[in-house]
N, C-alpha and C positions, 0 to 999 in steps of 0.2 A: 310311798311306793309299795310298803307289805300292802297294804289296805288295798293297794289298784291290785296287784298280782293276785290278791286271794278274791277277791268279785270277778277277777280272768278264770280262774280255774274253777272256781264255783262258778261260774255261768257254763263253761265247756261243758261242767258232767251234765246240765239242763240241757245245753245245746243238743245233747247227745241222745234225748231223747227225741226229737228230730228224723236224726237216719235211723235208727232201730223201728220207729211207727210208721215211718214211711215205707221201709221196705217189706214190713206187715201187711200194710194196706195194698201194695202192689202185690204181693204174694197173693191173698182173698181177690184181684182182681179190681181192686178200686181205681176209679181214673185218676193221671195223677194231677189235673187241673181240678177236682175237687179237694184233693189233700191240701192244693194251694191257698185255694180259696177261701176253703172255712176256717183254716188256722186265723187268717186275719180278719173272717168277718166275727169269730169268736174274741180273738185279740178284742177286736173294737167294743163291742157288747161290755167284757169283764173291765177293760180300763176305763170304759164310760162312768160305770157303776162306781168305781173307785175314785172318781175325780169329780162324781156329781156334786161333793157339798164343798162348800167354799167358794162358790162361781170359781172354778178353776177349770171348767171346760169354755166358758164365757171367755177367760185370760186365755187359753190357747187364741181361740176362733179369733181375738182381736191381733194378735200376735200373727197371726195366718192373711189376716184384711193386710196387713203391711207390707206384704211379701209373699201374694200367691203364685208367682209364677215360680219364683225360685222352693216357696214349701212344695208345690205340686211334682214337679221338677223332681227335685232331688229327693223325696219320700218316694217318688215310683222308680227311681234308681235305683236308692238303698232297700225297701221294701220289696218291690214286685219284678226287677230285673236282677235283685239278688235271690228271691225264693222260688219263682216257679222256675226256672233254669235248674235248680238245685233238686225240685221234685220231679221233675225229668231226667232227673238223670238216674235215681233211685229205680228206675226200669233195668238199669244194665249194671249191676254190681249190690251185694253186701252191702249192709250198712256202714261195716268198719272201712269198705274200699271207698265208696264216696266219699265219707267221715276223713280218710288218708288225703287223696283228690282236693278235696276241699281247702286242704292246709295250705294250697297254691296262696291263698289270701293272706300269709303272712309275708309272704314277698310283696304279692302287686300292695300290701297297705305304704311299705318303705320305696318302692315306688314310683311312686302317687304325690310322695314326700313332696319334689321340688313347685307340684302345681299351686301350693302353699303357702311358697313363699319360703322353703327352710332346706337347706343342704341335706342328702340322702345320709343316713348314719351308718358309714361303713362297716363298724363292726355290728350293728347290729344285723345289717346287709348278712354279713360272713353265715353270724349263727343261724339266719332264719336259711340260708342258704342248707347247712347241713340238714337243717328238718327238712327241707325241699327232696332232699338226698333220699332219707329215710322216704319220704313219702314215695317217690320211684321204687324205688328197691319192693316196697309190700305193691306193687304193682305186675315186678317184673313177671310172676306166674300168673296173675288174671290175664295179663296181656297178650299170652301165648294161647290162651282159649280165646279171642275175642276177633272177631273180623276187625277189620280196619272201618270199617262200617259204625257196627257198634263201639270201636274206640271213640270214633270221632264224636259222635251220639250221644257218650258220656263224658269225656273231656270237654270239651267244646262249650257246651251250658254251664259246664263248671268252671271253665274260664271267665266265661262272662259274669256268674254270680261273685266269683273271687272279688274282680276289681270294683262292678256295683259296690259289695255291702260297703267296704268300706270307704270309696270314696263318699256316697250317697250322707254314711254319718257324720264323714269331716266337713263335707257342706254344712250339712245343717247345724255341726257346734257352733260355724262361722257365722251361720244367719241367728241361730237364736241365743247364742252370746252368752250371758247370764240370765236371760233374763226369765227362761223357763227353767224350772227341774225337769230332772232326766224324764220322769215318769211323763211328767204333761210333752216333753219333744217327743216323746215313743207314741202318745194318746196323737197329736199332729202328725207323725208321719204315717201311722195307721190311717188317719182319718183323708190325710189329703191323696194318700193313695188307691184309696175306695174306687173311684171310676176305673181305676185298673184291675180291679179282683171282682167288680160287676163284670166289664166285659169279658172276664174268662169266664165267672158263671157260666153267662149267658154260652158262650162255646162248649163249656162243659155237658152241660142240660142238652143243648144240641146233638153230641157225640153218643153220649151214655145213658140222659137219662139221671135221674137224680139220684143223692150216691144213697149206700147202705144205710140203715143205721148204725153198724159196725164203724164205715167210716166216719160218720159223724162222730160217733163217741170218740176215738183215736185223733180224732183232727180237736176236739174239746181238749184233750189231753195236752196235743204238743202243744198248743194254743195257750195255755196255763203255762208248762211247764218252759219252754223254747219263748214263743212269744212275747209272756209276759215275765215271767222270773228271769229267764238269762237275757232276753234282750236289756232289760233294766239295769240287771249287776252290770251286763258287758260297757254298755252306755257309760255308764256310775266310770267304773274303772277306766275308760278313753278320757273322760272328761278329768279324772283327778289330773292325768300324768297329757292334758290337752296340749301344753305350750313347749314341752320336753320330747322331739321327737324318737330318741335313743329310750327312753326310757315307753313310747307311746307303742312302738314297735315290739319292746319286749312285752307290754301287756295284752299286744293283739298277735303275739305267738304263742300266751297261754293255750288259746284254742286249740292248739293239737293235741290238749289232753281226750279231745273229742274221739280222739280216734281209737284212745285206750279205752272209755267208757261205751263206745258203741261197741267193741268186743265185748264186753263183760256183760255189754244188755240183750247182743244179739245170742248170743253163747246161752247164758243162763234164760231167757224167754223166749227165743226162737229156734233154740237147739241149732246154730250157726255153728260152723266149722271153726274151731279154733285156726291159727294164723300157722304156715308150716316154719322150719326155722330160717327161710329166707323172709320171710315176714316177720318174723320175730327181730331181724336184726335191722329191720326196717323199722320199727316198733324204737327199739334201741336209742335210734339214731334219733330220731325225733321226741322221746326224751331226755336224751342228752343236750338237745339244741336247747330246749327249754330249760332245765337245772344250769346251764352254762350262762346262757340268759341272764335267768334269776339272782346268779353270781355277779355276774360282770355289770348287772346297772346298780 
């Protein structure tokens, strides 16, 4: 269980470079179905490279002949109806406020619990309930600037990527069982969700025109850091603590550390407004959900 929690919280501070680059690229004006896009067609490029020797993309792709409807399936749920929802919404908030937003996904992961077969875990329900708490609270002043408009705008995409990611992963621990490592199911869920991040291209090139090279570089970046280092630890970490759902749910509340490391990235690199002190107890509460967590499994 240390081993799961510390690849939870070391993935967060990667995740985290995420909403701080996104909200970069939206700043400079980048569309945000390109920031979508290249993150995973770089994903696929760097893990290809990584998995070339061994015939170990060979062992996916057999792996994938067994089970294409269900890989297709639930890699463009977990993948691409978790991420571009989530870069859209990087249009109407800070990176820490999305980063906060986002944290909805420690609830819908507990759940999600009973479609699997295992009773919802009460307490852990409780704690991730208080981070929920905190994540309102550093809400409550964005939301007095915000039409109902643009709330809906941003909540809403964030709804849907919450329950995606994490259903999309618990599918596919169930489909590929043991029989891949994490890295090769992260290399298949990129790969089988490719037809979904061509057809935004194609939308993208449509709308805007092909991105920057500014965004390209930054989309390389979260693509390395998000894509492939934290999705990997996160994976690593879900998979240790897979058949304990008390214990599965405290590793997928780690990610709220997300919301502390996108302050500290949007702050010190993008000259971001620090949090006022209703944000700060909002901030509070959502590490206390976690340190409580951490205790109690």
């Amino acid at each position: 269980m240390k081993k799961a929690l510390l690849f939870g919280v070391l993935s967060s501070l990667f995740f985290a470079a995420t909403f701080v680059l996104n909200t970069s690229m939206n700043l400079s004006g980048g569309n945000f179905l390109w920031s979508a896009t290249l993150r995973y067609f770089f994903m696929f490029l760097i893990l290809s490279c990584l998995l070339i020797k061994g015939g170990r993309i060979q062992k996916v792709v057999l792996h994938i002949k067994k089970n294409p409807i269900q890989w297709l399936l639930y890699s463009t749920i977990g993948f691409g109806f978790f991420y571009a929802p989530l870069t859209f919404a990087s249009n109407y908030g800070q990176s820490w406020l999305v980063a906060g937003c986002w944290q909805i996904t420690i609830v819908a992961g507990i759940l999600l619990t009973p479609l699997f077969g295992k009773k919802i875990p009460l307490k852990s329900l409780l704690l991730s309930l208080l981070i929920l708490i905190g994540v309102f609270v550093i809400q409550l002043e964005q939301a007095s600037e915000l039409s109902i408009k643009q709330a809906l705008l941003s909540i809403l995409p964030i709804l849907v990527a919450a329950f995606s990611y994490p259903f999309g992963n618990r599918k596919m621990m169930e489909v590929c069982k043991e029989e891949l490592s994490t890295m090769e199911r992260v290399y298949g869920m990129t790969l089988c969700s490719m037809p979904f991040w061509l057809l935004l291209s194609i939308f993208a090139y449509q709308i805007s025109g092909l991105p920057s090279s500014s965004q390209v570089m930054q989309s390389f970046i979260v693509a390395v850091f998000s894509g492939v280092i934290a999705t990997i630890l996160f994976f690593k970490a879900t998979e240790l603590v897979r058949t304990k759902p008390h214990q599965l749910a405290i590793v997928e509340a780690t990610q709220a550390g997300e919301v502390i490391f996108s302050i500290i990235g949007e702050v010190l690199l993008l000259g971001g407004a620090i949090p006022t002190p209703i944000g700060m107890i909002g901030l509070s509460l959502i590490v206390l959900g976690m340190i409580l967590g951490s205790i109690f499994s």
